[in-house]
C-alpha positions as CSV (number, residue, x, y, z in Angstrom):
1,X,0.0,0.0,0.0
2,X,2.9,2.5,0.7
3,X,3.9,2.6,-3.3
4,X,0.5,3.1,-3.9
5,X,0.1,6.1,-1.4
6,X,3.7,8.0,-3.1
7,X,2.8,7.1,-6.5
8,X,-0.9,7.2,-8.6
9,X,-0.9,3.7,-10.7
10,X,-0.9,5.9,-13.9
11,X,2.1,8.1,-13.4
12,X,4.3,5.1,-12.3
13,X,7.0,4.3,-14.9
14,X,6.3,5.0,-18.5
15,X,4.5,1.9,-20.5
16,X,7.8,1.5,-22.5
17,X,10.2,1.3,-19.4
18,X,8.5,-0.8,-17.7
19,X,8.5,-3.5,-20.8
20,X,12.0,-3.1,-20.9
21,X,12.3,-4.1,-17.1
22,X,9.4,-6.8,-17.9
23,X,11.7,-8.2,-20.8
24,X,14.8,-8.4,-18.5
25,X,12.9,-9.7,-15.7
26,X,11.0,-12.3,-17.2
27,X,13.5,-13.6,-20.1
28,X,13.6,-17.5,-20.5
29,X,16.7,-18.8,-18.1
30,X,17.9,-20.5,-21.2
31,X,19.2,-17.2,-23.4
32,X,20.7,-15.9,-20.3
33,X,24.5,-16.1,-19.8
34,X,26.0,-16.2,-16.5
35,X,28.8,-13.5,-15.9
36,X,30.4,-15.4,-13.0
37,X,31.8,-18.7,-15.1
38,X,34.6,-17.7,-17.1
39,X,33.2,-20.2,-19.8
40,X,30.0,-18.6,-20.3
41,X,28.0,-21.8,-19.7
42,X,24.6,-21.9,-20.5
43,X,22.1,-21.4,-17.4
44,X,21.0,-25.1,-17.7
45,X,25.0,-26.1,-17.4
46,X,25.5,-23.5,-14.6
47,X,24.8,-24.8,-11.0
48,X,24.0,-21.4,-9.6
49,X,21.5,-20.5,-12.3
50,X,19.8,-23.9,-11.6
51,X,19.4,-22.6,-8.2
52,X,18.1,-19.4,-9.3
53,X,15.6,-20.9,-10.7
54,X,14.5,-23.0,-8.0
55,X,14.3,-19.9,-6.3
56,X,11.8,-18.2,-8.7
57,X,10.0,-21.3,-8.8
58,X,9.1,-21.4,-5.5
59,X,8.3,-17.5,-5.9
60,X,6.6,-18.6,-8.6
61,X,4.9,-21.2,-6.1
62,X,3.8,-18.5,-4.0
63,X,2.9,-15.6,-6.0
64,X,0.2,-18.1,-7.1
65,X,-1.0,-18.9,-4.2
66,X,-1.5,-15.1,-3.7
67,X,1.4,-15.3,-0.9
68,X,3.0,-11.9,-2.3
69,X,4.9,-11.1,0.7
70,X,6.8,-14.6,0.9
71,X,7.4,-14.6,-3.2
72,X,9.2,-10.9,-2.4
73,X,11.1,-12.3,0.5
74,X,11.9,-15.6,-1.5
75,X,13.3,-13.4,-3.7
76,X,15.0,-10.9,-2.0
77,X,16.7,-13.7,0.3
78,X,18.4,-15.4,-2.9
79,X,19.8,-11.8,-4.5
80,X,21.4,-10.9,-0.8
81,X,22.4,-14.3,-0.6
82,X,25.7,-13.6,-2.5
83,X,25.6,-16.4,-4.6
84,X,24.4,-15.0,-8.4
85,X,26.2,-12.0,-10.5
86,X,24.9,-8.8,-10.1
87,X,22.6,-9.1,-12.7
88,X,21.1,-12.1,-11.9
89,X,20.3,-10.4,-8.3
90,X,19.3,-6.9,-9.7
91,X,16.3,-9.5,-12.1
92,X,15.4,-11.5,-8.6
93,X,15.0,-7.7,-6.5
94,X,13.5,-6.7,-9.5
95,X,10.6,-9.3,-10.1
96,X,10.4,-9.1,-5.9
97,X,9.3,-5.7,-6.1
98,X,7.2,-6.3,-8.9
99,X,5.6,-8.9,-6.4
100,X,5.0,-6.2,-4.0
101,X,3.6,-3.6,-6.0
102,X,1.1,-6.3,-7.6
103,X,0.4,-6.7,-3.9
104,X,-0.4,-3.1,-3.2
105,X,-2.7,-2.4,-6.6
106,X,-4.8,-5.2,-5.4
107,X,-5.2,-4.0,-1.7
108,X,-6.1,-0.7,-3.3
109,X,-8.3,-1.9,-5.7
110,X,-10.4,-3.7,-3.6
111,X,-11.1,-1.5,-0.8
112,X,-14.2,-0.1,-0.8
113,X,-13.2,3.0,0.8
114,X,-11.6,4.5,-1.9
115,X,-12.9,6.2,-4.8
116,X,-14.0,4.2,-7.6
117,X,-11.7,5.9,-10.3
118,X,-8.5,5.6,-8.0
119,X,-9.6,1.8,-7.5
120,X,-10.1,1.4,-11.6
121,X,-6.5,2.5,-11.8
122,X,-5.4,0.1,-9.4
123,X,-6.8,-2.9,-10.8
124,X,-5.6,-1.9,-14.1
125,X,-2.0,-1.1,-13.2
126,X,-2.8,-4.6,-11.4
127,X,-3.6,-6.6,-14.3
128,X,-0.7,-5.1,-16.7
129,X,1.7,-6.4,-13.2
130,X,0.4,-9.7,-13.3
131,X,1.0,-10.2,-17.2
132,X,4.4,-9.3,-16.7
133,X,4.9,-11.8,-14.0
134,X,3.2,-14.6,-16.2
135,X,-1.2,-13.6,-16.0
136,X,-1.6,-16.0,-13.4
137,X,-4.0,-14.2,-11.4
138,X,-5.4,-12.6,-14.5
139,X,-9.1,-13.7,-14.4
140,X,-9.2,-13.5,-10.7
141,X,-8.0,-9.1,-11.7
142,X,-10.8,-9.0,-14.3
143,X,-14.1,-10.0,-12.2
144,X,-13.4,-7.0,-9.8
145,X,-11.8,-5.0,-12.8
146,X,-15.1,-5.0,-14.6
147,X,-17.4,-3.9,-11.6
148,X,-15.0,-1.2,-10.7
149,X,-14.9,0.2,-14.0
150,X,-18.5,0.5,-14.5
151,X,-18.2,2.6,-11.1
152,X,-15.2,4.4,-12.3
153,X,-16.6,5.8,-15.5
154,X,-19.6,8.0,-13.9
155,X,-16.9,9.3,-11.5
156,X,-14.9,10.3,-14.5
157,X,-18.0,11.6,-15.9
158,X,-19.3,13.6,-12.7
159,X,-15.6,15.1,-13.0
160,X,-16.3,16.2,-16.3
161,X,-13.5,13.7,-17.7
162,X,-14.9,12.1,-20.4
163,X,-11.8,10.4,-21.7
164,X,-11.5,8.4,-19.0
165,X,-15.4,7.7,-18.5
166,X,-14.8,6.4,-21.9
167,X,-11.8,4.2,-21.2
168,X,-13.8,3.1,-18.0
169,X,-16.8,2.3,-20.1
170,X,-15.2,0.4,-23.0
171,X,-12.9,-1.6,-20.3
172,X,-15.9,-2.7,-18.7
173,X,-17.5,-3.6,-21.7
174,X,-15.4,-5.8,-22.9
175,X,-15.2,-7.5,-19.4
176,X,-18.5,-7.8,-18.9
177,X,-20.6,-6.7,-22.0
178,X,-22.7,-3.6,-22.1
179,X,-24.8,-3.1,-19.3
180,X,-27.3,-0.3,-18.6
181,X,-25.2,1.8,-16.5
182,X,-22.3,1.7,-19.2
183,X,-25.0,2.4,-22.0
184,X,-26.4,5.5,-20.1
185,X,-22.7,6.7,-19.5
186,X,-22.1,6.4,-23.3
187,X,-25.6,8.3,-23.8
188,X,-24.5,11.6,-21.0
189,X,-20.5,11.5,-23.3
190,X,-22.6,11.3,-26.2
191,X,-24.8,14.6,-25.1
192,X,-21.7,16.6,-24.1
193,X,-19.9,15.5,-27.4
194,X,-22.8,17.0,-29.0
195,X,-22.9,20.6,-27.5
């Protein structure tokens, strides 16, 4: 929750950075080289690599299981632990943050407490988390994703921001197919459009 309460979801880290840190993050073992063998073994050769791996996939394990805080932790423990290259332990801190944030987006997003366009963002910023940690948890982002976005796009619209009402309305469309509250916001964007 504390990345979420510094940073808004949509002003994070621009779309194309945070593909860039995706595609180093979640590259397949097997292109990776490791820097510490002279020989440049492959990561299936390499015997620390082969633990690395276990290591993500018990993070792997856990994430799943929705257990954020011990995939971070998992994670964490194996870059401190001394035993990979530094770039191997900047991808394990990297993908334990990730953990966390995916963590704090969906604390956010499903607390009722908050307004519905702040917990739209969330579950959003959730969902494009989760398909750069594999979409696990994809569907179980999408069922709230759509009831929040219905929500979200008639407080866009009461705040006169119709680009977002629109992105909230055509989001929750396609999650769960028109409904009378996203038709009647497309009708009030519609009348403004037409003044």
């Amino acid at each position: 929750m504390q990345l979420l309460e510094r940073y808004r979801p949509s002003l994070f880290v621009p779309s194309f950075l945070i593909l860039v840190m995706a595609a180093v993050a979640i590259q397949p073992s097997t292109n990776r080289r490791c820097t510490r063998s002279q020989g440049h073994v492959s990561a299936t050769e390499h015997p620390v690599m082969i633990a690395g791996m276990n290591h993500r996939d018990l993070a792997d394990q856990h994430y799943r299981a929705k257990r954020f805080d011990d995939a971070a932790a998992t994670l964490r423990d194996a870059a401190a632990s001394g035993d990979y290259d530094p770039r191997t332990a900047g991808e394990l801190l990297m993908i334990a943050a990730f953990y966390k944030q995916l963590e704090a987006t969906l604390d956010l997003g499903s607390d009722p407490t908050i307004p519905p366009h702040r917990a739209f963002e969330a579950l959003r910023w959730a969902l494009q988390l989760d398909e750069m940690l594999g979409g696990t948890l994809a569907d179980d982002i999408r069922t709230p994703l759509g009831t929040v976005a219905q929500r979200a796009a008639w407080s866009y619209a009461a705040k006169g921001n119709d680009e977002g009402a629109l992105e909230a309305v055509e989001l929750a469309e396609s999650l769960r197919g028109p409904s009378a509250s996203t038709k009647l916001v497309r009708k009030v964007l519609a009348e403004r459009a037409a003044r």
